[in-house]
Structures are given as C-alpha cells and as structure tokens.
TORKOL-4160 file (C-alpha; in steps of 0.2 Angstrom, whole numbers, padded with zeros to 4 digits, m for minus):
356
<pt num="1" X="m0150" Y="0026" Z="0209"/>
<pt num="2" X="m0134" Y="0017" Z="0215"/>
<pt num="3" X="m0118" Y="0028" Z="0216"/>
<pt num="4" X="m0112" Y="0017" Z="0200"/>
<pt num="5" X="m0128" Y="0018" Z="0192"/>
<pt num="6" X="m0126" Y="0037" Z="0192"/>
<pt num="7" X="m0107" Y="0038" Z="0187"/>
<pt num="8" X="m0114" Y="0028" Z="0172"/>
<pt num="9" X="m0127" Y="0040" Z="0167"/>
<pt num="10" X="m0116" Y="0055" Z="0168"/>
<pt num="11" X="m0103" Y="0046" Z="0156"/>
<pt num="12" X="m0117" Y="0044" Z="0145"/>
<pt num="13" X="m0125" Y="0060" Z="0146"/>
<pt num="14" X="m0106" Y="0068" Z="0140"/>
<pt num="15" X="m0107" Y="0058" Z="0124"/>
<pt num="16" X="m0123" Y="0065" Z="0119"/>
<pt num="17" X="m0114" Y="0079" Z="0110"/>
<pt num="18" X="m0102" Y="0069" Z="0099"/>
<pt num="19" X="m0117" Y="0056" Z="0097"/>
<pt num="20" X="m0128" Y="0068" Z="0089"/>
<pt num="21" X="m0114" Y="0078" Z="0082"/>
<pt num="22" X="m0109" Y="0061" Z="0073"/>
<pt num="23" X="m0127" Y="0053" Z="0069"/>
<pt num="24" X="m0130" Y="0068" Z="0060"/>
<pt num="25" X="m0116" Y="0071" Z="0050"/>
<pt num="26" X="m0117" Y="0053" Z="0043"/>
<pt num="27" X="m0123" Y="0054" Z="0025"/>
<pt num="28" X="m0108" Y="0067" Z="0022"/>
<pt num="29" X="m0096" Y="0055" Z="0034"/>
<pt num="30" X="m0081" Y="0049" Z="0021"/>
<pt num="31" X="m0078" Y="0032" Z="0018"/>
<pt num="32" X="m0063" Y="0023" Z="0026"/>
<pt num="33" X="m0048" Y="0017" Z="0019"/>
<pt num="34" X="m0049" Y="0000" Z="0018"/>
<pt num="35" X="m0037" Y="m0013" Z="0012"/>
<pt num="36" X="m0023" Y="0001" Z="0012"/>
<pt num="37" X="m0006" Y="m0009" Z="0017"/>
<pt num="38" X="0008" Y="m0007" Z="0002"/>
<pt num="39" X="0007" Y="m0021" Z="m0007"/>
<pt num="40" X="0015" Y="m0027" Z="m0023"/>
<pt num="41" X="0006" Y="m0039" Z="m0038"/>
<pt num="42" X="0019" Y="m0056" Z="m0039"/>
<pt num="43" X="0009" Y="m0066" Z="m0048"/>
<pt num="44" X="m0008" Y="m0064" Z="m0058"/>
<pt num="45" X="m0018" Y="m0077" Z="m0065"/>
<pt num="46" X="m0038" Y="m0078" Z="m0074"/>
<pt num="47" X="m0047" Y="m0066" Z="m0062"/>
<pt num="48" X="m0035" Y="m0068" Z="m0045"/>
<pt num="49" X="m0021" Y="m0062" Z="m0043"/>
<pt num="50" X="m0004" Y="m0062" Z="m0028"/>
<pt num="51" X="0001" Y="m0049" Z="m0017"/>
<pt num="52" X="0017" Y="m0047" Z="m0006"/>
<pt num="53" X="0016" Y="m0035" Z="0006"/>
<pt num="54" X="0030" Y="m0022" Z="0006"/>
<pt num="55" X="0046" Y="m0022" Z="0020"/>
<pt num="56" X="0055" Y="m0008" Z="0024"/>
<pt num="57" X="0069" Y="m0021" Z="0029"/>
<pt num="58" X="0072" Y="m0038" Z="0027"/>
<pt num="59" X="0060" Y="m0051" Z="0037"/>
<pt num="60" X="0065" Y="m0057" Z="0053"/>
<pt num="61" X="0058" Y="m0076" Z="0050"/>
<pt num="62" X="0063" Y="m0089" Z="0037"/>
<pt num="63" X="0046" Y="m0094" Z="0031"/>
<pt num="64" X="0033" Y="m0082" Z="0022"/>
<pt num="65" X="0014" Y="m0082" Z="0027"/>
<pt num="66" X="0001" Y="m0084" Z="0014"/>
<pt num="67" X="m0016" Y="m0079" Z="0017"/>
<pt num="68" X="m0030" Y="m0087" Z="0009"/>
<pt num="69" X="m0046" Y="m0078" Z="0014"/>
<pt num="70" X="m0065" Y="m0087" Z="0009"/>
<pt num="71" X="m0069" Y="m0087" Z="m0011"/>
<pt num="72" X="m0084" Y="m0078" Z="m0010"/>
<pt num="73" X="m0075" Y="m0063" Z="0001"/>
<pt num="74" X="m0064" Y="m0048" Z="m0003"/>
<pt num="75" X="m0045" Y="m0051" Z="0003"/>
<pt num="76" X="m0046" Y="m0035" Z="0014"/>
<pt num="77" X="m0055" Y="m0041" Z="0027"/>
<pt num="78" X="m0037" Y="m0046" Z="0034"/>
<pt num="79" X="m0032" Y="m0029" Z="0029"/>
<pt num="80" X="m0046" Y="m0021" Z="0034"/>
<pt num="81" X="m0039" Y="m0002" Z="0042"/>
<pt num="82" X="m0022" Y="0007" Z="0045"/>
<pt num="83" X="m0021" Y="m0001" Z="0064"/>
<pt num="84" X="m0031" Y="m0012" Z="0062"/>
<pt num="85" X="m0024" Y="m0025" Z="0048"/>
<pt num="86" X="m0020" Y="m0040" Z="0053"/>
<pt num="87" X="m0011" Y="m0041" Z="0038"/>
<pt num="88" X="0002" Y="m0023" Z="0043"/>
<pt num="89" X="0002" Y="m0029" Z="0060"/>
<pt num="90" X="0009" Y="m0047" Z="0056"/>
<pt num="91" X="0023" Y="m0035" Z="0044"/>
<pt num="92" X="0027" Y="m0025" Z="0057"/>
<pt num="93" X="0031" Y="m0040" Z="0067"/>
<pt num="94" X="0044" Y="m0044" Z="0055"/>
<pt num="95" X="0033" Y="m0055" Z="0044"/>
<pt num="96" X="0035" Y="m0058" Z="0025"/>
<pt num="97" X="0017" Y="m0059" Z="0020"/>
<pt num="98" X="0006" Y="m0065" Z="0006"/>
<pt num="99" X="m0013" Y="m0064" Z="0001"/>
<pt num="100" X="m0023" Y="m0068" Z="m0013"/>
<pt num="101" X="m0033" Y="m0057" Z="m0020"/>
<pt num="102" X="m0048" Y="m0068" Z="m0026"/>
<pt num="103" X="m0054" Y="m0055" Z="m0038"/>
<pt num="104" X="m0072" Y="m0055" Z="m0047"/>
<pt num="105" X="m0077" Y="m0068" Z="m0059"/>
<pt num="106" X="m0086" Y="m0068" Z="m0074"/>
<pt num="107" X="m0096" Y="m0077" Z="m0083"/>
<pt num="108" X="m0085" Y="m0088" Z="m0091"/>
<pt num="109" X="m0079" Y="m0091" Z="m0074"/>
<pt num="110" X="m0095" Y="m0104" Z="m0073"/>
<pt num="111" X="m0084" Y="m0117" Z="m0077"/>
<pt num="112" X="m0071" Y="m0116" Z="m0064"/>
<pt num="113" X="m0071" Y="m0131" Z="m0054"/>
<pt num="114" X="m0065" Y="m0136" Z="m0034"/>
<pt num="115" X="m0048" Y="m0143" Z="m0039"/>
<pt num="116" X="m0044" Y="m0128" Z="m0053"/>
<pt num="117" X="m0047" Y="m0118" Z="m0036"/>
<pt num="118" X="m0038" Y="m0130" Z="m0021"/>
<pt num="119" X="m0026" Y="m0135" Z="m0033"/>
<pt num="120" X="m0019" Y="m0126" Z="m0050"/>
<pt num="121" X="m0023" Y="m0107" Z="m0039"/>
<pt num="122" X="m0018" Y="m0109" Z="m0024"/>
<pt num="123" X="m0004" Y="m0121" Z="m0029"/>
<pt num="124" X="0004" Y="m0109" Z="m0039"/>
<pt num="125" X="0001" Y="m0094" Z="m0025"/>
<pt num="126" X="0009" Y="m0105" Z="m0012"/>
<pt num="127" X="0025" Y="m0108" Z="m0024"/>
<pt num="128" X="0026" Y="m0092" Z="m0027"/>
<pt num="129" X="0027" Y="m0086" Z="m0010"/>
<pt num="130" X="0039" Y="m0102" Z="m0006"/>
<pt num="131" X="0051" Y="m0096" Z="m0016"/>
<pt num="132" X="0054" Y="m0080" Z="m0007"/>
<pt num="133" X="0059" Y="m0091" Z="0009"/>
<pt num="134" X="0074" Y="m0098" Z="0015"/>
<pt num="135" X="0069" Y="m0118" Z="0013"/>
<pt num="136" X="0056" Y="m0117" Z="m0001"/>
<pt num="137" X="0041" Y="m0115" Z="0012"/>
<pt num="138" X="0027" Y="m0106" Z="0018"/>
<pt num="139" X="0014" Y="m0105" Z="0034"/>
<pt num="140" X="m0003" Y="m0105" Z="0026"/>
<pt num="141" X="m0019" Y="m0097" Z="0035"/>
<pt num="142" X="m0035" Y="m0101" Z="0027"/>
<pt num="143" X="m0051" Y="m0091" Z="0033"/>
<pt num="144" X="m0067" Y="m0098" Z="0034"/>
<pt num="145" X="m0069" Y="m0107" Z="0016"/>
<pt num="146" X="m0051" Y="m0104" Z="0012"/>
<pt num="147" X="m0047" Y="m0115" Z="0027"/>
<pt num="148" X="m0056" Y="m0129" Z="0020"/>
<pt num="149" X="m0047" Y="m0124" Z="0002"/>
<pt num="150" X="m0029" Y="m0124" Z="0013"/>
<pt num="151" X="m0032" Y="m0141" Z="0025"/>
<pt num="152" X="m0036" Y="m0152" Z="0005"/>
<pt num="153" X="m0021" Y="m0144" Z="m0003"/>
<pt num="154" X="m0010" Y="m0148" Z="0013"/>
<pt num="155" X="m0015" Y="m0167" Z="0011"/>
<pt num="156" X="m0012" Y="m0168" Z="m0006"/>
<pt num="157" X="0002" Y="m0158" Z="m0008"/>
<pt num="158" X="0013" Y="m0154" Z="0009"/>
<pt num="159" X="0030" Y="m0153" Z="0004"/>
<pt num="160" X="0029" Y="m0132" Z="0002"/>
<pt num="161" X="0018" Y="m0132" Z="0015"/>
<pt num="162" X="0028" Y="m0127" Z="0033"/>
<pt num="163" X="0011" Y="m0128" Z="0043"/>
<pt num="164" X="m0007" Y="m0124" Z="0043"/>
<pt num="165" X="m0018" Y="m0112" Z="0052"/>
<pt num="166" X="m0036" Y="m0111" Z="0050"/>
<pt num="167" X="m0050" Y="m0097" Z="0057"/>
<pt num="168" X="m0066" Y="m0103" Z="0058"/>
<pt num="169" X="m0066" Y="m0116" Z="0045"/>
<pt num="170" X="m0079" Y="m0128" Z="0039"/>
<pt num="171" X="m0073" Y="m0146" Z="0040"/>
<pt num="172" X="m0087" Y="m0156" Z="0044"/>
<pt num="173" X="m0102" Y="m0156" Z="0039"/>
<pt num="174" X="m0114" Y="m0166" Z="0044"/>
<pt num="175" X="m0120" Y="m0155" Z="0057"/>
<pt num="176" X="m0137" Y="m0147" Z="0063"/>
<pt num="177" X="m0134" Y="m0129" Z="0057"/>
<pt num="178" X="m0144" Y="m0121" Z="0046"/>
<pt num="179" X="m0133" Y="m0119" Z="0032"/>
<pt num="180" X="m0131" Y="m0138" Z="0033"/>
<pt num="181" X="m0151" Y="m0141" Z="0035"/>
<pt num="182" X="m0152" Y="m0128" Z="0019"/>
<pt num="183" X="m0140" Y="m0136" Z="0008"/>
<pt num="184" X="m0147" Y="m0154" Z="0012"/>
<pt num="185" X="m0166" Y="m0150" Z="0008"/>
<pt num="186" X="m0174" Y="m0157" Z="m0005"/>
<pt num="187" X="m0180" Y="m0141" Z="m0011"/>
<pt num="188" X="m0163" Y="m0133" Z="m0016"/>
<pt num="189" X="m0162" Y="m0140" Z="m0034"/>
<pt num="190" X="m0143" Y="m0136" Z="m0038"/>
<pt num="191" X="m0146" Y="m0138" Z="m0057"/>
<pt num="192" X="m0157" Y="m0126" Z="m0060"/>
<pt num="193" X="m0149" Y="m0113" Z="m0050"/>
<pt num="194" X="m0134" Y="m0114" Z="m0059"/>
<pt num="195" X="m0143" Y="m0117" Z="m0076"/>
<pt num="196" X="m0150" Y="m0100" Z="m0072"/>
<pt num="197" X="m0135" Y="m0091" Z="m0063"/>
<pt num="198" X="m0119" Y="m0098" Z="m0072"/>
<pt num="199" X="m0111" Y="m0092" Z="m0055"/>
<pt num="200" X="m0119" Y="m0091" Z="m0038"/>
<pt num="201" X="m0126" Y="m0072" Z="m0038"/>
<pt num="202" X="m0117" Y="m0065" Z="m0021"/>
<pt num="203" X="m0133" Y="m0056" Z="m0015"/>
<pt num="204" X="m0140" Y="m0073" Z="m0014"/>
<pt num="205" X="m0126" Y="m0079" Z="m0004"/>
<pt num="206" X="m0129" Y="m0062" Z="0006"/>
<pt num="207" X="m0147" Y="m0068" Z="0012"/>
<pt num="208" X="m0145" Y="m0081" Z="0015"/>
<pt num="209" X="m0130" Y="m0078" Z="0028"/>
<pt num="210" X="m0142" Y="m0062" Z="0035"/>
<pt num="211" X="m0156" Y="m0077" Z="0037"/>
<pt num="212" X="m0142" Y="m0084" Z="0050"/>
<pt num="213" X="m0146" Y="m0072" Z="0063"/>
<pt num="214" X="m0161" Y="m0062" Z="0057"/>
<pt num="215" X="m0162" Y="m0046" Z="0069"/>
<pt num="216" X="m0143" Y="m0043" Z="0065"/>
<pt num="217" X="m0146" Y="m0028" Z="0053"/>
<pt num="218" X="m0156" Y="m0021" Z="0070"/>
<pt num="219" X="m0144" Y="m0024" Z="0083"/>
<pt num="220" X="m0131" Y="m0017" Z="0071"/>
<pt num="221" X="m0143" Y="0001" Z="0070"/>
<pt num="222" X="m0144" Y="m0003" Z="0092"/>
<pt num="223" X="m0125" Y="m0003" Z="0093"/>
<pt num="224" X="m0123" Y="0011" Z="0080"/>
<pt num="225" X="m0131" Y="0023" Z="0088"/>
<pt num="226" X="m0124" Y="0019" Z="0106"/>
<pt num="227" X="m0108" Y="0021" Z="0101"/>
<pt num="228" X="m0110" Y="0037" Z="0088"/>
<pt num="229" X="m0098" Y="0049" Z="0099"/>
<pt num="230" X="m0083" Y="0036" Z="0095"/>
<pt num="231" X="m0076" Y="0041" Z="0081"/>
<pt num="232" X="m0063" Y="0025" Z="0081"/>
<pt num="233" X="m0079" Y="0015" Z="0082"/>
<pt num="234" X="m0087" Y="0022" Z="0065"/>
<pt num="235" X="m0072" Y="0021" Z="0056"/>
<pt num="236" X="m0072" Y="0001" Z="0060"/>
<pt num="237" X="m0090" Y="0000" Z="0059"/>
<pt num="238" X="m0091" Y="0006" Z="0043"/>
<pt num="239" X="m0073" Y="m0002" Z="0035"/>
<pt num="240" X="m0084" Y="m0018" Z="0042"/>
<pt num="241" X="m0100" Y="m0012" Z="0031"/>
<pt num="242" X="m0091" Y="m0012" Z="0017"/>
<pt num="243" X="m0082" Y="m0026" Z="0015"/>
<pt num="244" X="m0098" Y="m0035" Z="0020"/>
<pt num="245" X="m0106" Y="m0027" Z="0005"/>
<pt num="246" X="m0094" Y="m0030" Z="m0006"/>
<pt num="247" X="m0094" Y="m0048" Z="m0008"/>
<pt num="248" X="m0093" Y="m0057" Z="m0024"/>
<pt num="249" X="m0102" Y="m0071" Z="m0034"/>
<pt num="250" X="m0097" Y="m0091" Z="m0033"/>
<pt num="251" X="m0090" Y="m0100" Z="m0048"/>
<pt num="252" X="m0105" Y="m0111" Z="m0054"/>
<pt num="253" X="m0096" Y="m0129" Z="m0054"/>
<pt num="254" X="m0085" Y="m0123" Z="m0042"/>
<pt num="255" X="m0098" Y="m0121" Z="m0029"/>
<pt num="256" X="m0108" Y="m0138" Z="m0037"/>
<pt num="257" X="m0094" Y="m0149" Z="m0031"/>
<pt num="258" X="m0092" Y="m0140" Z="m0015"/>
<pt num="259" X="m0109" Y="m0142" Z="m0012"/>
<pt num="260" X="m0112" Y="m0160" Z="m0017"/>
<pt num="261" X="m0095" Y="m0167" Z="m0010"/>
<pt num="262" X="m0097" Y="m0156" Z="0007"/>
<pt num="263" X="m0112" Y="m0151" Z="0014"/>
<pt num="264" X="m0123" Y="m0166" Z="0005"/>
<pt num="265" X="m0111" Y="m0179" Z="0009"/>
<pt num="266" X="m0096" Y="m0173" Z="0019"/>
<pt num="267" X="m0084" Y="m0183" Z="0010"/>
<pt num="268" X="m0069" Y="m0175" Z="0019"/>
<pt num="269" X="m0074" Y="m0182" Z="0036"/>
<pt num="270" X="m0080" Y="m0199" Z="0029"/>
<pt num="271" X="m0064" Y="m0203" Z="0022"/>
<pt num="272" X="m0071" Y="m0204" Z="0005"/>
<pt num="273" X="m0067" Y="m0186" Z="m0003"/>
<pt num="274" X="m0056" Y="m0188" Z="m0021"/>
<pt num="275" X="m0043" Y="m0176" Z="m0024"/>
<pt num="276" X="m0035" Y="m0174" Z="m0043"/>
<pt num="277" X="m0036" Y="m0193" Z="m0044"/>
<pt num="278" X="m0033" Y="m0197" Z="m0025"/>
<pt num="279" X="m0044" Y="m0201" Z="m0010"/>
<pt num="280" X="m0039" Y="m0189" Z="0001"/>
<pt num="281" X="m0042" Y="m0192" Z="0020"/>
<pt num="282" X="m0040" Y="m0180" Z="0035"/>
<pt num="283" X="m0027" Y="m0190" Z="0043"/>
<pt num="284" X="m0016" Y="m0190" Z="0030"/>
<pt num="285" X="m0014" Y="m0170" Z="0034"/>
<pt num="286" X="0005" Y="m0170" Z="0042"/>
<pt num="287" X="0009" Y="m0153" Z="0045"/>
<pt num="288" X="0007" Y="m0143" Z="0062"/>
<pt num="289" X="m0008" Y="m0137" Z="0064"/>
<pt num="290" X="m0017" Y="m0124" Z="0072"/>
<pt num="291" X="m0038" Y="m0123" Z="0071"/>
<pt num="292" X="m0046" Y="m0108" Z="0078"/>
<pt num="293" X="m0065" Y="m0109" Z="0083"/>
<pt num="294" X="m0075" Y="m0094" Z="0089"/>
<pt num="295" X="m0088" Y="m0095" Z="0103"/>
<pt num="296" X="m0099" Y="m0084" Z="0094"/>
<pt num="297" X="m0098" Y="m0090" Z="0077"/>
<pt num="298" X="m0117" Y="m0091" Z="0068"/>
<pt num="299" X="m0106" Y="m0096" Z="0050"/>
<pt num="300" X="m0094" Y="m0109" Z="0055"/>
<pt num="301" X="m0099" Y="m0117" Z="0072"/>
<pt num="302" X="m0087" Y="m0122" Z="0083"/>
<pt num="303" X="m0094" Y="m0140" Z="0080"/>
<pt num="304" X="m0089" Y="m0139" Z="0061"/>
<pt num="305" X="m0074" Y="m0133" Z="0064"/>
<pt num="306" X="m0065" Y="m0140" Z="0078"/>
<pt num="307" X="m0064" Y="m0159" Z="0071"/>
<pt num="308" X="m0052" Y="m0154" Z="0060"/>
<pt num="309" X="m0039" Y="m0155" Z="0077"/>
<pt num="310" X="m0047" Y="m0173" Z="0080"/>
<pt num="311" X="m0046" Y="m0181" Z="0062"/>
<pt num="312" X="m0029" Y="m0175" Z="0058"/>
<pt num="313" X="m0017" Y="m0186" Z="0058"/>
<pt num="314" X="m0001" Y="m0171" Z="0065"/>
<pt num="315" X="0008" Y="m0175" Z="0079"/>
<pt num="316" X="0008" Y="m0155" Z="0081"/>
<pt num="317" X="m0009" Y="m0151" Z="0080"/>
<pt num="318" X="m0018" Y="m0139" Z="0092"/>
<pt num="319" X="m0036" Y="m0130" Z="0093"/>
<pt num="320" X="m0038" Y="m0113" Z="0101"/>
<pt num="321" X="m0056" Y="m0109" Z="0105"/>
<pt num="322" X="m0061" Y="m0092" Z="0108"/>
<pt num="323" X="m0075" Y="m0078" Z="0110"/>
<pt num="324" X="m0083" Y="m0068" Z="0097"/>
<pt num="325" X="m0092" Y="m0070" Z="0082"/>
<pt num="326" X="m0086" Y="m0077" Z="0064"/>
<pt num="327" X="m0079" Y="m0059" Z="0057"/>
<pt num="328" X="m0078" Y="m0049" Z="0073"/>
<pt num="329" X="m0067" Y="m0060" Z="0084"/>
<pt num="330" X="m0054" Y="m0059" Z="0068"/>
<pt num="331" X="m0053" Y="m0040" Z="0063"/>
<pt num="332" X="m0058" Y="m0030" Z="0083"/>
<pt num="333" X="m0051" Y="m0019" Z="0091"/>
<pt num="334" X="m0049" Y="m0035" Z="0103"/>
<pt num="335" X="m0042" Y="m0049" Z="0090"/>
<pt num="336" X="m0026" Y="m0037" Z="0091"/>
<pt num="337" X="m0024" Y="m0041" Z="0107"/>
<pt num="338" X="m0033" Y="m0058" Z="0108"/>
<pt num="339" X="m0030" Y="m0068" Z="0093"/>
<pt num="340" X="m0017" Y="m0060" Z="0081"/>
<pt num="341" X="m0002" Y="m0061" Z="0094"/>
<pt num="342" X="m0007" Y="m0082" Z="0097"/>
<pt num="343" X="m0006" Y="m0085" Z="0078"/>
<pt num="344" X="0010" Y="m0076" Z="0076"/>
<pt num="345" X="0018" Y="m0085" Z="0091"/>
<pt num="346" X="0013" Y="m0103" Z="0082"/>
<pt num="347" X="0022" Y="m0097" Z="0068"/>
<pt num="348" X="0038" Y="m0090" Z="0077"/>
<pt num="349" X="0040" Y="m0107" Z="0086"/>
<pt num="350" X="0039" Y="m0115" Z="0071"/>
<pt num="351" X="0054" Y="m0105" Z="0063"/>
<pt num="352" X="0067" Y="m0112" Z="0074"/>
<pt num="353" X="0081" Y="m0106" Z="0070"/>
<pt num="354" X="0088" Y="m0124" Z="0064"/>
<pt num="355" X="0076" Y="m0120" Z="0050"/>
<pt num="356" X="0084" Y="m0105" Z="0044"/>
C-alpha cells in the first residue's frame, strides 16, 4: 500500500463514527429548510404568484432580476438552503430580485395554453419587476424550460427586457436525445393522455426523467452512504430530495403546444414558430445574451441548448459551457464558486452606470 494510499484509508477510517452515527439516525433526521430567503408576495395571479426578495438596504444596481424557473418545478430550487440559495447569495450582492412562484394547477388549469404562460404570466411578472427599476427593465433568467418560456417572450416583447440569461435550456430540438426520440414516437398518442389526465400527472413526468439515467436512484444511495459523516452534505442532499419530489403536474394544452410545436417540429429553430399572431424567429432576439450549458447535463444537452448563442440575432451574445449535471452544477456547493459569481458579473457589466 502506497504512503497515499494509506493516508487515504485512515481519513476514511475516522469518518466511520459520524457515518454510522448519521446513517442511523436518519428516519429521525429533520428536514431542511428549504426555500427560506424573506420574501414578499407582489403580484398574484390564477395559481402563480410574484415574489421580491426582501433588502435590508437599497440595491446597489439599476435593473431587477427575475427568475423564471421550469413549469413543472418548485421555484426553490434557486433558493434551495440558508447558504446555499442562489437566490440570497445574488441579494447579498446587492441585487433586487424576483421569482415566480409557479404554484400547483388544478384541474381547470387543463385549458392553460403556451402563450397564456410565455405571454399574459410572465408578461405581467416581468412588468411588475420592471417597475421597481430605474429604466423600466429587468435581467431575466430562465432555467431549463423557463429559458425556453424567457428567449420567446424576449423576441416578441424586448422593450422591458435588459438582457437574457438561460441555464440549461432547451432550444432545439431536433436532436438525438431520448426525450426527443420519446416525444417523436408514434406510440405517444398526445390525445388520449390528455383526454385522460387533463393536466400531465407530474409522477409521469418523474419517470420519465428517472428513465434518463436509470441507476441514478443507486448511485445516489452509493454517494449517500460515502458521505454520511458530512453533515453539510445531508442537509444538501436532502434539500435536493425534496424539491426533486415535489414537482408539480403540466397544464394539459399547455404542454400539447409545447409538445407538437417543439419536440415534434422544432418550430423555434426552423424559423416557423407563431407567437400571439406573429412568426417569431430566433434571430429576431436583440438583447444580450448569455446561455449556459452543462457538461453533464442528461436533461438539456449541451447540443439543445447551445444553438441558442448561434441563432440569435444579439450582437452581445455569449455561451458559457461548464461541468456538472442539469441541477447539480446550479445549486452545489461548487455553482457558488463556479457559476453564480459569472452570471452576476454579466449582469453588473450590463448596468453601466450611464444606465442608471
């Protein structure tokens, strides 16, 4: 056994202890507190609803962010623990900052179509957060399918939009993933799931993500166990759990259109996707842009993703490829370091003082 080799095993062998110790007291363990950043209700609408994060003093920067985390998601993802929100972390920075709050839908909520969603929500969520800037704009991020949401409502409607940020968003479609392969087969008969569902159960949605990378749930248990004695780890790890199990169900026609136009046709990247009345073409998006891609991402491939950069017509447009997965590189210990401090210097270079 090498000298390193046995350094190893003894810092392993001391974490026995707090492993077992850990592992054992699980089932009793509390949960953590998730999505706990003070936060205000400015504007509620149907099922979703506004927040702005509270200041203890006035921001530092003219423009507002608003976040607009995937449909099917719960918005705390972005503010997922104390020290660990992206969503405190980007307050603490000096940052006025939004999110919606997507809420759950009901029944009724069969009926909600794309554009009620792209347009008439998060219209009215990114005037709201305008208003409470300098020169009637706001930075948007849109995560995952709320970067898709972000980068049509840009197009269609830029004049309250300061720039555009998307993580890990799916832009075109006609790729060879398997949620593209899925959507495409001749097998998934839209009609009736919907004529069965209403809305799109999320434990459907669930497995169909788990069927992505199918010895996840194990190599979770693996990692779990390794890593018992760190207490900073379980707190994360289950934070994570949770909001991973607490997802929420897709409008019905909502999720029709996104299907058909998207995944079945990929209308967006063909120039041939409609709008509230107009043809709506990627480069027409003006804005600066920033797309982040993950190396690791089993969701939203880098190859789905990263067109966005290509096909927009910005003349500040950048893309920002890094490692990790589709949630992980976004909410770790290592996006603090990594990722959160890039996105927040796009912003402050675009909140020249001129601006102001």
């Amino acid at each position: 056994m090498s000298a390193m080799d046995a350094a190893d095993k003894k810092r392993n062998d001391g974490k026995w202890p707090a492993r077992m110790k850990n592992l054992a007291e699980l089932a009793t363990r509390g949960k953590p507190p998730v999505g706990t950043t003070p936060a205000d209700i400015v504007h509620r609408e149907n099922k979703w609803k506004l927040l702005r994060y509270r200041r203890t003093s006035p921001a530092k920067f003219a423009t507002p962010i608003l976040l607009v985390p995937s449909l099917i998601n719960r918005h705390y993802v972005l503010d997922l623990l104390p020290g660990k929100s992206f969503a405190e972390w980007l307050v603490e920075q000096g940052h006025d900052v939004f999110i919606i709050d997507w809420g759950t839908p009901a029944d009724e909520d069969r009926y909600v179509t794309f554009d009620d969603v792209c347009d008439t929500y998060i219209g009215r969520a990114l005037r709201k957060a305008a208003s409470y800037g300098k020169h009637g704009k706001a930075h948007m991020l849109g995560y995952c399918l709320g970067g898709l949401l972000t980068a049509i409502h840009a197009i269609r409607f830029p004049e309250r939009v300061a720039s555009l940020l998307t993580l890990a968003a799916p832009i075109k479609f006609g790729d060879d993933g398997l949620l593209s392969h899925w959507a495409r087969t001749d097998t998934f008969d839209l009609d009736a799931l919907l004529a069965a569902s209403g809305n799109v159960p999320w434990q459907l949605m669930q497995a169909t993500f788990n069927l992505l990378r199918p010895t996840m749930n194990i190599s979770k248990t693996v990692t779990l166990v390794d890593r018992a004695w760190n207490d900073e780890f379980l707190d994360g790890f289950f934070a994570l759990e949770k909001w991973g199990n607490d997802a929420v169900s897709f409008p019905g026609e909502c999720f029709r259109e996104y299907i058909t136009s998207h995944y079945r046709n990929d209308e967006l990247c063909q120039g041939d996707f409609w709008f509230r009345g107009k043809n709506v073409r990627l480069q027409d998006l003006t804005v600066p842009l920033l797309a982040v891609t993950f190396e690791h991402d089993a969701i939203v491939p880098k190859e789905s993703s990263a067109p966005l950069v290509a096909l927009a017509g910005s003349k500040d447009k950048a893309h920002l490829h890094l490692p990790g997965g589709h949630v992980g590189a976004v909410v770790s210990s290592a996006a603090k370091v990594r990722l959160w401090p890039k996105l927040a210097e796009f912003w402050q270079k675009r909140d020249l003082p001129e601006n102001r």
